[in-house]
C-alpha positions as CSV (number, residue, x, y, z in Angstrom):
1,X,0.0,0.0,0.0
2,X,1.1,3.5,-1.4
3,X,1.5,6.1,1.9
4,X,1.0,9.2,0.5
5,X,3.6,12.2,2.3
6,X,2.4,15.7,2.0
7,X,4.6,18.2,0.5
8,X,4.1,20.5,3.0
9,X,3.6,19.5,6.6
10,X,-0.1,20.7,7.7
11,X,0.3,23.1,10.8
12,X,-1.3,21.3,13.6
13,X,-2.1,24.2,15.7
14,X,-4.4,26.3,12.8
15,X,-6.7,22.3,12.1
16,X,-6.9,22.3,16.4
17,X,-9.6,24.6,16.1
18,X,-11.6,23.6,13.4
19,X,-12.0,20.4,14.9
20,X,-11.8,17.5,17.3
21,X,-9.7,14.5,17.8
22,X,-11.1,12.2,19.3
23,X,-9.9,9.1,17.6
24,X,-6.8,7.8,15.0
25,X,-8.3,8.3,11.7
26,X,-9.6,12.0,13.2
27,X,-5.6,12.6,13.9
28,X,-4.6,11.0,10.4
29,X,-7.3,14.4,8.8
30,X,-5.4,16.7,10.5
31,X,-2.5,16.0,9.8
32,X,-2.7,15.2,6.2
33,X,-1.3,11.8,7.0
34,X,-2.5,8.3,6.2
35,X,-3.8,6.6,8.9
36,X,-0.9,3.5,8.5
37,X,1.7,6.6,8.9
38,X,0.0,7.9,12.1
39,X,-0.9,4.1,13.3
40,X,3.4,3.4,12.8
41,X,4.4,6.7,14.4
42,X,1.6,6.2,17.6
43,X,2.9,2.3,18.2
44,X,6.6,3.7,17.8
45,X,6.5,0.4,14.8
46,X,7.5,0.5,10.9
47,X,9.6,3.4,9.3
48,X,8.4,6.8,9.2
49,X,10.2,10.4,8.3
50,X,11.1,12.2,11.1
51,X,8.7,15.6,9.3
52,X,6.0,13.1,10.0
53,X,6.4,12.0,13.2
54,X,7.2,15.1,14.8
55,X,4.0,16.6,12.7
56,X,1.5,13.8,14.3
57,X,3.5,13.5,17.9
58,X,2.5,17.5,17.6
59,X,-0.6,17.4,16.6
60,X,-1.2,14.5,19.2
61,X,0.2,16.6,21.8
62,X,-1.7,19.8,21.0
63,X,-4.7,18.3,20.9
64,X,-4.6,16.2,24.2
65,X,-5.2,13.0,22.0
66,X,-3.9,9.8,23.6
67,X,-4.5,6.0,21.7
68,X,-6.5,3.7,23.9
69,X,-4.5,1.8,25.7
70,X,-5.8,-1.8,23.9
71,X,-4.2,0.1,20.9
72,X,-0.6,0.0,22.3
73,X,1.5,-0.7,25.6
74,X,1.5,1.8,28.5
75,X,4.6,3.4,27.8
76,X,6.5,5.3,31.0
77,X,9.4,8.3,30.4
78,X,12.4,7.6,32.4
79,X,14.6,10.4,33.1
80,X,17.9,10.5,33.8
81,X,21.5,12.5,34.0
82,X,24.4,11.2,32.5
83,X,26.9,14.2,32.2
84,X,27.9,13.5,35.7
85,X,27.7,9.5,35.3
86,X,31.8,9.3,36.2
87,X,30.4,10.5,39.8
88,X,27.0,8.8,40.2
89,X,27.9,5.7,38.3
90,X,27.4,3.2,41.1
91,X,23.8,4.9,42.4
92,X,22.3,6.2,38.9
93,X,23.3,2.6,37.1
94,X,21.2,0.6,39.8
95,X,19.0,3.1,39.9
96,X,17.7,2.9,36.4
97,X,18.4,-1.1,36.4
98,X,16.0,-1.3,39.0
99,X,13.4,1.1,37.4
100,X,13.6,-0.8,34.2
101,X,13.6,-4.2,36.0
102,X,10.3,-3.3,37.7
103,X,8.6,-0.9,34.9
104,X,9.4,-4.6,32.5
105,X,8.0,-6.4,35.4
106,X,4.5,-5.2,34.9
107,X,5.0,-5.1,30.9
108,X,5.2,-1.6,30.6
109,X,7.2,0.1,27.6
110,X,10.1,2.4,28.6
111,X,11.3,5.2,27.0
112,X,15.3,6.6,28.2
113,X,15.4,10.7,28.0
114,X,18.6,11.8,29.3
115,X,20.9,15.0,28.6
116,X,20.9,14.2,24.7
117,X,17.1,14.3,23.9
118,X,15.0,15.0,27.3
119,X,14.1,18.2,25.2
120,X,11.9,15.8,22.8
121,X,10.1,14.5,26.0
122,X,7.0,16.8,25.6
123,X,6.9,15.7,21.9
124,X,6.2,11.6,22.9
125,X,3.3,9.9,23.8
126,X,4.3,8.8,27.3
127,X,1.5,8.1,29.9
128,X,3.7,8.5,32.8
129,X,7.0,9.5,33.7
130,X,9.7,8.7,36.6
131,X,12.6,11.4,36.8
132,X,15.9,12.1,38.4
133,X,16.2,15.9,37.1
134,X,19.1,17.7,36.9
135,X,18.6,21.1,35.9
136,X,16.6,23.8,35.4
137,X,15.6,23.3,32.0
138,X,14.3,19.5,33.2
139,X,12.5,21.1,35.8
140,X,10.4,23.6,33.4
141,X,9.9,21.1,31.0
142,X,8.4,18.7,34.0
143,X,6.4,21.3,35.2
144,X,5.0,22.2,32.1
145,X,3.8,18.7,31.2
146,X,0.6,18.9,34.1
147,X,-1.8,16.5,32.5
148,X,0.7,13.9,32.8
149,X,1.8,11.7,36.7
150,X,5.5,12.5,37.2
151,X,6.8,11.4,40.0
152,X,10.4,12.1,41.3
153,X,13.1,9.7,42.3
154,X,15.2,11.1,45.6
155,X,14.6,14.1,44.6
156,X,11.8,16.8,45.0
157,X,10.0,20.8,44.4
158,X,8.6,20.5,41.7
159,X,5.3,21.7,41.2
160,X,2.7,19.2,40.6
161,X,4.9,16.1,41.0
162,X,5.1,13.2,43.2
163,X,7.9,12.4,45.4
164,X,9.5,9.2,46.1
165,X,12.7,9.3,48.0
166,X,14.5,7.8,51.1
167,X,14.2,10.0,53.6
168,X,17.7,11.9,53.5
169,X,17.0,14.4,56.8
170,X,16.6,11.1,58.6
171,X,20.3,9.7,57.2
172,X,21.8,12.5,57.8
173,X,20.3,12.5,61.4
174,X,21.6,8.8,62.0
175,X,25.1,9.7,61.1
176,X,24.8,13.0,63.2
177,X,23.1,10.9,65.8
178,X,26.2,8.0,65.9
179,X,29.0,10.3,66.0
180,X,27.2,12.7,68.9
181,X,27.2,8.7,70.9
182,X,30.7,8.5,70.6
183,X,31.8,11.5,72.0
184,X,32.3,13.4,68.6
185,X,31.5,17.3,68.6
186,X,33.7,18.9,65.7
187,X,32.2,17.3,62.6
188,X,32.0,17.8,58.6
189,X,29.9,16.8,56.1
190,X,30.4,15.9,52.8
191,X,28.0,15.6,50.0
192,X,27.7,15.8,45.6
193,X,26.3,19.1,45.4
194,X,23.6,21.5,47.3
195,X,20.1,20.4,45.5
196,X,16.9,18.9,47.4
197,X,18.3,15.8,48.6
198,X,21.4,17.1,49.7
199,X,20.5,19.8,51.4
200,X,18.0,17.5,53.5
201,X,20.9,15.4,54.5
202,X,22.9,18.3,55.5
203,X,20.3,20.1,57.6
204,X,19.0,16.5,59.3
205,X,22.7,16.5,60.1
206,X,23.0,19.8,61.6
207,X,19.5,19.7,63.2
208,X,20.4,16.7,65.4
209,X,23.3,19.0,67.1
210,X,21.1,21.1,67.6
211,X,19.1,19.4,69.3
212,X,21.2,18.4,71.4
213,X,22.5,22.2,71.8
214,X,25.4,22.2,70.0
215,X,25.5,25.0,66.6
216,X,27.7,23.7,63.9
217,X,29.6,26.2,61.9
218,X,28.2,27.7,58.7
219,X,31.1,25.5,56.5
220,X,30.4,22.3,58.1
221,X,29.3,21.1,54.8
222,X,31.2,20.4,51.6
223,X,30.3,19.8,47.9
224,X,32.2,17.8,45.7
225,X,30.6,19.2,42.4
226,X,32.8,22.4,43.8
227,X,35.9,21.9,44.0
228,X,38.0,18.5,43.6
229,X,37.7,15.7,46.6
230,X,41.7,16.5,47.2
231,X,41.4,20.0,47.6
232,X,37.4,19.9,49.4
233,X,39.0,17.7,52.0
234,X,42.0,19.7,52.6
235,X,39.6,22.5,53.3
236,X,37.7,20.6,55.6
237,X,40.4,19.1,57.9
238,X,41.7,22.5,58.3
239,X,39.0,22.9,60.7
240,X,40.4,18.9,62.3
241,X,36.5,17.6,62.5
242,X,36.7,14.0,64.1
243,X,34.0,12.8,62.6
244,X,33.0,13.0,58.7
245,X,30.2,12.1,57.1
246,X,30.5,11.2,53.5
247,X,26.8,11.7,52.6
248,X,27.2,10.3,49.1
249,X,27.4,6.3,48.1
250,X,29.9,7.3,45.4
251,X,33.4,8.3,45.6
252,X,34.3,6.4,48.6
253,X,37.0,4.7,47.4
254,X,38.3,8.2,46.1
255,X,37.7,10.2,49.2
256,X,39.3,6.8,51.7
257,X,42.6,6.9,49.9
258,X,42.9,10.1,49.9
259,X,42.3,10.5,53.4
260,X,45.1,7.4,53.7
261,X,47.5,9.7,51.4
262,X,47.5,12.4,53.8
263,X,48.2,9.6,56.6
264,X,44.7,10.2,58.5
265,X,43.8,7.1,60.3
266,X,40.8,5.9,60.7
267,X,38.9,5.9,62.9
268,X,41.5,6.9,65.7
269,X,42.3,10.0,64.2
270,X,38.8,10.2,61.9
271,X,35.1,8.5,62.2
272,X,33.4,7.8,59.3
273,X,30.4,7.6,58.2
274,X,29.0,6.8,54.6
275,X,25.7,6.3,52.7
276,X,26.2,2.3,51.9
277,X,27.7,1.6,48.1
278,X,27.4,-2.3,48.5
279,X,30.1,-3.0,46.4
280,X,32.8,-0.7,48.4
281,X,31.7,0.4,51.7
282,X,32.3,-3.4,53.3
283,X,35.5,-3.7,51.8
284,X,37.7,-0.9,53.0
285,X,40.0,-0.8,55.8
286,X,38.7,-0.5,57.8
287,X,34.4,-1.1,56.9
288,X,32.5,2.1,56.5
289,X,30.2,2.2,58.9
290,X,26.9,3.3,56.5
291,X,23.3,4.5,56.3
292,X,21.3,2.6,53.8
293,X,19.3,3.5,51.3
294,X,17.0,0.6,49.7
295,X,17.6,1.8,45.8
296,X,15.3,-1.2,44.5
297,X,12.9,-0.1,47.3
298,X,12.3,3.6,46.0
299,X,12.4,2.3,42.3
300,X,9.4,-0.2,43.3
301,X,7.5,2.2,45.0
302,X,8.1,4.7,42.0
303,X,6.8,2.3,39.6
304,X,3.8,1.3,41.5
305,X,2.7,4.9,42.5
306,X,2.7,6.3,38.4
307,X,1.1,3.0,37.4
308,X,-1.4,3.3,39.7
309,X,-1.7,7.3,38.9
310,X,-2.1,6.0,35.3
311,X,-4.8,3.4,35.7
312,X,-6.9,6.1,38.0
313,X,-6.1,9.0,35.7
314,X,-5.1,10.7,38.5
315,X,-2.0,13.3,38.8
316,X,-2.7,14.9,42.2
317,X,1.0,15.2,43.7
318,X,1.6,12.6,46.5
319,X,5.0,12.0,49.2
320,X,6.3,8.7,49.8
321,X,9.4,9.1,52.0
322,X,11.6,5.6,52.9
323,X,12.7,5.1,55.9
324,X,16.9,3.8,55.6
325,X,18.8,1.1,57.4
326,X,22.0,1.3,60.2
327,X,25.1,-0.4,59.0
328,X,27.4,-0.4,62.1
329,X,31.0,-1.5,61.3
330,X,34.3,-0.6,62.3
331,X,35.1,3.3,60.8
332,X,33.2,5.1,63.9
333,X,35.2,5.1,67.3
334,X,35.6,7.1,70.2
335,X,36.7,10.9,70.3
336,X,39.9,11.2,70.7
337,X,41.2,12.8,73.9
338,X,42.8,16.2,73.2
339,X,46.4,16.4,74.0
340,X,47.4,18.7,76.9
């Protein structure tokens, strides 16, 4: 069968208002297209020009269309950063294996957006969608897309979107919590960089001295997406804290060497405490004592709360916060006695 290709791509926006679309073949008039070429493009099946598929995604989008579901599989958006994926390898890889294992789990199509073509995200037809943003420009373009669940992966304030995450103020209160036990009142925290989750980390940190009475200073906090981990811990052993907290489960391995470099031991000179990385925290010397955070717990819960916003039609923003886990081990000891 002959598809016939109009010279000129109709504009969507102008054919809106002259009339409905409430089904395929209504698409396939306004557009000018066949109904095979808008069938292909809406089942993302057979070869199409990319003038025609962004001309029917378009006109799909502007006109709030959406193929029954019987026509085609739920499809879910999963966003995620990868300029920074030297950093966040270990977290952002399980992460999204975990997303994908569960989202395939129910049969569910996934589409990957990251840094590359998350500004085409608006232009698909995805019924859901599960981010990790990492800029402003994600943020708009998630806040824009309203008619749509979104929730949000460990991360959070955006308008309109639902919230899964562990709940960082409590980790950051545990670590607070075991080094104030042990006698340890200078302290520092380390973390990637000052967004939502972050910053909850830091202040459930700080907020746990407080409690307790003591005011930690303004620069208790680091942030390794400012400076390098060399010269960020340099700056913070300057103030000679007793106790870190490395509030990140990447560059352990990084930060612990470094630390051995500079002939710091650990923990009679330094406590540690780390968000768990299963695959390093156990093994250094000595283990990390860690806070964990269940990543194929807050990917399950992710999946289940946008399918089940998806099935209800429903994209009133909800808050699932996950509680994390103690991992007591041998980098946490007494504070040591002042000398005279």
């Amino acid at each position: 069968m002959r598809t016939y290709v109009p010279t000129k791509i109709p504009s969507a926006g102008n054919n809106m208002k002259k009339r409905k679309c409430t089904s395929i073949y209504d698409l396939a008039a306004i557009t000018g297209f066949s109904y095979g070429t808008v069938s292909r493009v809406l089942n993302g099946r057979g070869r199409t020009s990319e003038a025609a598929r962004t001309a029917i995604l378009t006109a799909s989008a502007e006109s709030g269309f959406r193929p029954k579901m019987r026509a085609r599989k739920t499809t879910v958006a999963v966003l995620v950063d990868l300029s920074h994926s030297d950093r966040h390898s270990g977290y952002q890889t399980s992460m999204v294996a975990s997303l994908i294992d569960d989202l395939s789990r129910h049969e569910i199509a996934v589409e990957l957006f990251t840094n590359y073509n998350v500004h085409q995200l608006n232009e698909g037809l995805v019924d859901g969608i599960i981010a990790m943003p990492w800029n402003d420009k994600v943020r708009g373009i998630l806040e824009q897309m309203r008619k749509i669940p979104r929730v949000l992966v460990n991360h959070g304030g955006i308008e309109g979107c639902s919230v899964v995450a562990s709940d960082h103020a409590q980790s950051g209160w545990l670590a607070a919590k075991c080094f104030h036990d042990a006698g340890h009142r200078q302290v520092a925290v380390i973390v990637d960089s000052d967004d939502w989750g972050n910053r909850q980390r830091r202040d459930g940190f700080a907020r746990y001295y407080a409690e307790h009475g003591i005011t930690l200073d303004a620069d208790f906090c680091g942030f390794l997406s400012a400076q390098p981990p060399y010269s960020l811990l340099n700056q913070l052993l300057a103030r000679q804290p007793t106790g870190l907290f490395i509030g990140t489960e990447d560059c352990q391995l990084e930060l612990v060497s470094i630390l051995q470099v500079m002939n710091v031991r650990i923990p009679e000179q330094l406590s540690l405490v780390c968000m768990e990385n299963p695959n390093v925290s156990r093994f250094l010397n000595p283990p990390l004592t860690a806070v964990h955070q269940s990543v194929s717990m807050i990917a399950s819960r992710a999946v289940e709360l946008v399918l089940d916003q998806v099935a209800r039609k429903d994209v009133a923003p909800a808050t699932c916060l996950i509680d994390n886990a103690w991992i007591p081990r041998q980098s946490v000891g007494a504070c040591p006695t002042p000398a005279p």
